[in-house]
C-alpha positions as CSV (number, residue, x, y, z in Angstrom):
1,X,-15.8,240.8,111.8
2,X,-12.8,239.1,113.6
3,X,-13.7,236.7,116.3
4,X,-13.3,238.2,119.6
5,X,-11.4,236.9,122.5
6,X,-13.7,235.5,125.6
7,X,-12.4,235.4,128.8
8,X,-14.0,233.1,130.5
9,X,-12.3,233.2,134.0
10,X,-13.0,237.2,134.3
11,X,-16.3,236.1,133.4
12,X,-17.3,233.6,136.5
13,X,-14.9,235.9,138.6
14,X,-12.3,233.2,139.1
15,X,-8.7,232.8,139.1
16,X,-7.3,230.9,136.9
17,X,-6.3,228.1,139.5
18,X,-9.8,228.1,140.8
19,X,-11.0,224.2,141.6
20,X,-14.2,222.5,139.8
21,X,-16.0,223.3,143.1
22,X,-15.2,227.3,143.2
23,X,-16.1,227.3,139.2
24,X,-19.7,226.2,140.2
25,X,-20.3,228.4,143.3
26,X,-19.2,231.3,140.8
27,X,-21.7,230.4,138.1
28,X,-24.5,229.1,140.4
29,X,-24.2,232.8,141.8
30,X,-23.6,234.8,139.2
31,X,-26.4,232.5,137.4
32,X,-29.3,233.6,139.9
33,X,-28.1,237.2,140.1
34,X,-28.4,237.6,136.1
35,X,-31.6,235.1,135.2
36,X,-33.4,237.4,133.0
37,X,-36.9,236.7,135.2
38,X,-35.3,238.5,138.1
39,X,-34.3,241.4,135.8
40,X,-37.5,242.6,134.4
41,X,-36.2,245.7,134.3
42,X,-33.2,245.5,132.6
43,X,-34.0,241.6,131.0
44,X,-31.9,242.2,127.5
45,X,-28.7,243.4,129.4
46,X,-29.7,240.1,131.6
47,X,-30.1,237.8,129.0
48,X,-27.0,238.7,127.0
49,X,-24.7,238.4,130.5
50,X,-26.7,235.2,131.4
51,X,-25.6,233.6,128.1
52,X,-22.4,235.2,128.6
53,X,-21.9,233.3,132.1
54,X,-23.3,229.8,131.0
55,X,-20.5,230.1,128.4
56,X,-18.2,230.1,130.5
57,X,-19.5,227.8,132.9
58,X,-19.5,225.2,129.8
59,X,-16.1,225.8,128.9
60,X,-14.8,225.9,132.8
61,X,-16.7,223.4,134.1
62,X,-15.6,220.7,131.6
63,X,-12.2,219.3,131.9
64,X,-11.1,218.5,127.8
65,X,-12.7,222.1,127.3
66,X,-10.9,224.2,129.8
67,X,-8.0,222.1,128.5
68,X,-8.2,223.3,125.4
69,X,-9.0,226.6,126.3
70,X,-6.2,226.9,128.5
71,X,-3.8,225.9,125.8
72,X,-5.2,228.9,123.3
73,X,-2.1,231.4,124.3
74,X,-1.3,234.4,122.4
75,X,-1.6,232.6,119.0
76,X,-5.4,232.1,119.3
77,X,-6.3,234.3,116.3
78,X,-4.5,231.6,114.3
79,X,-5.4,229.1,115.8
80,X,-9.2,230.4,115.1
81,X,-8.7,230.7,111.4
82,X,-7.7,226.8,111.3
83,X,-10.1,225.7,113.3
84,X,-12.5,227.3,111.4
85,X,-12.2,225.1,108.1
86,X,-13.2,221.9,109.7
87,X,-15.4,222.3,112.7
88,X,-19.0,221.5,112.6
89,X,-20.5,223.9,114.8
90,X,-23.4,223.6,117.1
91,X,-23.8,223.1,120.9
92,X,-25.7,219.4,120.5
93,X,-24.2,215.9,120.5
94,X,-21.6,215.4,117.3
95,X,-24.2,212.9,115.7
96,X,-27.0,215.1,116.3
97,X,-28.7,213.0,118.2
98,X,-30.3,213.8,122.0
99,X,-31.8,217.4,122.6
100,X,-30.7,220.4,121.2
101,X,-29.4,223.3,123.6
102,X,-32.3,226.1,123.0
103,X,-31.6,229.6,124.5
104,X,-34.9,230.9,123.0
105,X,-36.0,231.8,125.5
106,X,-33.3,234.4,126.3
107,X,-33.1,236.6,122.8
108,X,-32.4,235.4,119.7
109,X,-29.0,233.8,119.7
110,X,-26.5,231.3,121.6
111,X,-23.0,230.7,122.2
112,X,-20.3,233.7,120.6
113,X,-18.7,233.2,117.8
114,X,-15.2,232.3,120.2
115,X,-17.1,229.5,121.7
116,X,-18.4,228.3,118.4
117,X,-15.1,228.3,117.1
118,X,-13.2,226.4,119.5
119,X,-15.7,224.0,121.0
120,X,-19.1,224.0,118.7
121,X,-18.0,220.2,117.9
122,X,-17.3,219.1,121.3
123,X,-20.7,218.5,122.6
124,X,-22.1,220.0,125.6
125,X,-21.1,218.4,129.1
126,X,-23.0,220.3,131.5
127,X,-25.9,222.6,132.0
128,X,-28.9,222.7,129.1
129,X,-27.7,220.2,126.9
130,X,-27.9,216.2,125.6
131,X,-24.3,215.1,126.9
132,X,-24.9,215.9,130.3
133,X,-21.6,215.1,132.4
134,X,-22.5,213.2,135.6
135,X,-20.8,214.6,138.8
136,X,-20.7,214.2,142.7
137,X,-22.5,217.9,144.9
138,X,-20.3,220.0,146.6
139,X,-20.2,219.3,150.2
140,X,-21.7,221.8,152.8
141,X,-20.7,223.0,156.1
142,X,-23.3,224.1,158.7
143,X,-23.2,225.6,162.3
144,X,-25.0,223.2,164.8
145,X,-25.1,224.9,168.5
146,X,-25.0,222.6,171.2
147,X,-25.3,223.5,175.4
148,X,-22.9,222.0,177.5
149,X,-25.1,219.3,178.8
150,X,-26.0,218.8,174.7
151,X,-22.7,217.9,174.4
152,X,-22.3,216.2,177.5
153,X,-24.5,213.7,176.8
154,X,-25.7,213.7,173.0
155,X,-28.1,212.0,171.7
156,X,-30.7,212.1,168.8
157,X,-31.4,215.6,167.7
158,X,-33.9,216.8,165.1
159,X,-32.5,219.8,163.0
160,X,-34.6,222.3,160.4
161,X,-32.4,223.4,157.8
162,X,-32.5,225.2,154.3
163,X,-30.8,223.4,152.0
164,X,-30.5,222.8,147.9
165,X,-32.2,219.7,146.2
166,X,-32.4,218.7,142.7
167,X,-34.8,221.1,140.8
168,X,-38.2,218.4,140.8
169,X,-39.5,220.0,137.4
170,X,-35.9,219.7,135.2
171,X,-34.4,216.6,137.5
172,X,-31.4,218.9,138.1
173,X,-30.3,218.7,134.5
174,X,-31.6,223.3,133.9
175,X,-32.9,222.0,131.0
176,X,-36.5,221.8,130.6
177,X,-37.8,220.0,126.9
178,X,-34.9,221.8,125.3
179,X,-34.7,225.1,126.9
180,X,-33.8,226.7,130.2
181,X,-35.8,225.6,133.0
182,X,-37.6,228.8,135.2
183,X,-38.2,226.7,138.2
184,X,-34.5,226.9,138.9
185,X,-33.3,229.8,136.3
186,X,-31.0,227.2,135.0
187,X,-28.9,225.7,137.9
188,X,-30.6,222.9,138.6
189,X,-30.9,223.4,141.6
190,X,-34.0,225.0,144.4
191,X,-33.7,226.0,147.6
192,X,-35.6,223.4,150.5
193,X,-36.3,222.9,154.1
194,X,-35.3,219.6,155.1
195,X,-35.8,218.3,158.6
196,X,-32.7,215.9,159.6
197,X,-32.4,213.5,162.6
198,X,-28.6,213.6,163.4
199,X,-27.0,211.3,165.8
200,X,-24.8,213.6,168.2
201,X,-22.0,211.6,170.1
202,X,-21.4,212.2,173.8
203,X,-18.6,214.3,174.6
204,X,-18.6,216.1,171.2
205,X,-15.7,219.0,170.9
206,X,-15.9,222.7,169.8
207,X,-15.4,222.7,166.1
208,X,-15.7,219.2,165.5
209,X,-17.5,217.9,162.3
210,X,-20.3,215.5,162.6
211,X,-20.7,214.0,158.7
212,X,-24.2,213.4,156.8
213,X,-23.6,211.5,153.9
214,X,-25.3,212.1,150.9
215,X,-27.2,215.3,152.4
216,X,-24.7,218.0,150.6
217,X,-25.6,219.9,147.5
218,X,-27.3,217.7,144.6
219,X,-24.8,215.9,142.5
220,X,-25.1,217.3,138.1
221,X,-26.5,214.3,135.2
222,X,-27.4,212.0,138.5
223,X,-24.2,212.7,140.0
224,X,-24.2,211.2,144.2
225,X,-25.3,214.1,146.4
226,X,-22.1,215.7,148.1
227,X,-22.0,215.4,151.8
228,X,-23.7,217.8,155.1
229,X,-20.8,218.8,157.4
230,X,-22.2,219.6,160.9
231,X,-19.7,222.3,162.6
232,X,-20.5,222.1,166.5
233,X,-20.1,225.2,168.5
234,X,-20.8,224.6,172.3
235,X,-22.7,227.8,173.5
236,X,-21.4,229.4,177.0
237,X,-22.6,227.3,180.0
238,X,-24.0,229.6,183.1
239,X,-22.3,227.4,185.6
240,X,-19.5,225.8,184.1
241,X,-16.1,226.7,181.9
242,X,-14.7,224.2,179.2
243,X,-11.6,223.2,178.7
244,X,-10.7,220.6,176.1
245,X,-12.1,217.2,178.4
246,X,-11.6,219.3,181.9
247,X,-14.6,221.2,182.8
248,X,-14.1,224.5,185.8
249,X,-16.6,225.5,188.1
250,X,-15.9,228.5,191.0
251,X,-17.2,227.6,194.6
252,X,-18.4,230.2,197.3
253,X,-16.8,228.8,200.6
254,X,-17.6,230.5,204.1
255,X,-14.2,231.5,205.3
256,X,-14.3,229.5,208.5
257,X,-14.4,226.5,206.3
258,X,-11.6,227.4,204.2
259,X,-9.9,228.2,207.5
260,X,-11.1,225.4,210.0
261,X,-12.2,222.6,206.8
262,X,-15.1,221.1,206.5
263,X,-17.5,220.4,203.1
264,X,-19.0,222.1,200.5
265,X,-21.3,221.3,198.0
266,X,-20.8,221.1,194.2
267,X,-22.2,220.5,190.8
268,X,-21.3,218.3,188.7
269,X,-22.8,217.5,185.2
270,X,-24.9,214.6,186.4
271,X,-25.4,215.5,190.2
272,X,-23.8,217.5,192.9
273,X,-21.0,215.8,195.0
274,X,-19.8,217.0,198.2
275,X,-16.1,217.8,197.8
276,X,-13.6,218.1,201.1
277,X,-12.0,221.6,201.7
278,X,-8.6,221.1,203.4
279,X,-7.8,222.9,206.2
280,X,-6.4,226.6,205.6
281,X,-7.0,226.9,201.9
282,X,-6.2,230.2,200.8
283,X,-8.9,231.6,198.6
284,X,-8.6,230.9,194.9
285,X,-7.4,227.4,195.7
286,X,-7.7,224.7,193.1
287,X,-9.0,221.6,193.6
288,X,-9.0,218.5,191.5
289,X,-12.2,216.1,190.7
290,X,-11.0,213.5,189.0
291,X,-13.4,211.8,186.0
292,X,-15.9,214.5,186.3
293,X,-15.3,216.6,183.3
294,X,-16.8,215.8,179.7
295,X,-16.1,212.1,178.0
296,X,-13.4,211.1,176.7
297,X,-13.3,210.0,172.8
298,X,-10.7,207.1,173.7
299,X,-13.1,206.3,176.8
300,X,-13.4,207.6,180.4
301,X,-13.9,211.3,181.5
302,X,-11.8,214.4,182.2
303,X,-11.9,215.9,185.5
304,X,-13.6,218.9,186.6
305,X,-11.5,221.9,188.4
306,X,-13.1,223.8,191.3
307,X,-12.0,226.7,192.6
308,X,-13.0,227.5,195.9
309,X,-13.9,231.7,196.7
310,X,-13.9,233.0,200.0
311,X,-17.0,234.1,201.3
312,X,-17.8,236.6,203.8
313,X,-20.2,236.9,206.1
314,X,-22.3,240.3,205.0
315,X,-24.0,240.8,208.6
316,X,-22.7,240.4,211.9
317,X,-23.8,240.5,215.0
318,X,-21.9,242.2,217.7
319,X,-20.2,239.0,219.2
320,X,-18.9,238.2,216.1
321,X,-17.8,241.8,215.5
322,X,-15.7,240.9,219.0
323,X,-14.5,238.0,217.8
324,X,-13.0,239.4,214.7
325,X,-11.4,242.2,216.3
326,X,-10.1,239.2,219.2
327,X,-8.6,237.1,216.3
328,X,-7.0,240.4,214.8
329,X,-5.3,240.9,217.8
330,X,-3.9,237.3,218.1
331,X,-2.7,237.7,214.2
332,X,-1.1,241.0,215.0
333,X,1.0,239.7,218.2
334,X,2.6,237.0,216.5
């Protein structure tokens, strides 16, 4: 029977411009979706995809491999009846040293015959196998919600959050003594809570990233952990609005002070201030605090905005009703 063509790319899902990084989300995926232990029901059409998608993560996954797979083209029957007079095939190291890559465990063969063909003598460079390839985790992002005054003043925060870590029972290699590893169903990989203490600065901004080294995904062969991106969303603040470093805060005002002047009261982030209302302010008016926002990154503070609101008197007694209508008059005979 002729050799038939794999494509690995349809495989994993992935275009064939997809990055290192998007390969190994695919397969890490697609790898816990088709583990034959979470497919009892169905575990021989499980074991035959699973081997199918560790195939193509070996190929994908490993530069010189993809390479060479990339390079097949139209003439790969061909190139597949050359190739087939001098490679020694087999998925362990060329000298035949180190452990072997055993998929006993999932029916009663490996690799296809297209894989054997092309890259039985290349050695294995990830997953299972002897020649494990050492590389860095992919970095994570994560949502951290912050109040206003969070942000205002940060601080040391302690966070819960479910993460991956290296799978404790294969190291991280998915191989355990020579076959796939159950702990992790062959990724390496097991899901964790880890508890974080993460430094927040003062003034933080919506959407910036605060960075924790070395607490990503776990690197692959002893690769360095990739890195714990910290997304900060500021959740709405009851008494405030925020505005890049400017913070705006509406002000109920009697209506004889916006008409006569006088003070008013207002908050502030730290403590209320008492703020001087000009003379005939219309309502709406703006007025200007200055370093009373949020801090600044290059130092100082922004300035908070207040907006003074008219408010009316709700019950009045029958001189004031008078003197209402007396002041309407006097408006009207101007």
């Amino acid at each position: 029977m002729p050799v038939q063509y794999k494509d690995y790319y349809k495989i994993l899902g992935v275009p064939k411009t997809a990055t290192t990084k998007e390969i190994k989300a695919a397969y890490r995926k697609l790898a816990r979706e088709w583990h034959p232990d979470v497919n009892p029901t169905r575990k021989k059409e499980a074991e035959e995809k699973f081997k199918e998608i560790s195939e193509a993560y070996e190929v994908l996954s490993d530069p010189d491999k993809r390479k060479t797979y990339d390079s097949l083209g139209a003439d790969w029957q061909q190139r597949a009846r050359d190739f087939a007079g001098g490679v020694r095939y087999g998925t362990g190291a060329p000298d035949g040293g180190g452990v072997h890559f055993d998929v006993g465990d999932l029916g009663d063969g490996g690799f296809s015959e297209f894989f054997q063909t092309f890259f039985g003598g290349m050695g294995r460079s990830t997953g299972f196998g002897a020649r494990t390839r050492r590389s860095r985790g992919d970095d994570v992002e994560s949502t951290l919600d912050l109040t206003l005054r969070e942000a205002y003043t940060g601080g040391k925060r302690t966070l819960s959050l479910q993460t991956e870590a290296a799978c404790p029972r294969c190291r991280g290699t998915g191989n355990d003594r020579g076959k796939l590893c159950h702990d992790c169903r062959g990724t390496g990989t097991v899901q964790t809570q880890k508890s974080l203490e993460v430094t927040i600065p003062a003034g933080v901004h919506e959407g910036q990233r605060i960075r924790l080294a070395g607490q990503g995904r776990p690197g692959i062969g002893g690769g360095a952990n990739g890195d714990l991106y910290l997304v900060v969303h500021i959740l709405p603040d009851p008494v405030f609005t925020l505005k890049g470093d400017d913070l705006y805060v509406e002000q109920p005002v009697p209506i004889y002070t916006l008409a006569l002047g006088g003070e008013v009261e207002v908050p502030t982030m730290t403590r209320p201030i008492t703020v001087k209302v000009p003379a005939g302010s219309p309502n709406g008016r703006r007025l200007r605090i200055p370093g009373k926002g949020m801090p600044k990154r290059s130092g100082g503070y922004g300035d908070l905005y207040v907006t003074l609101v008219a408010q009316m008197p709700t019950q009045l007694s029958e001189r004031e009703r008078e003197l209402f209508r007396q002041l309407a008059d006097l408006a009207q005979k101007r």
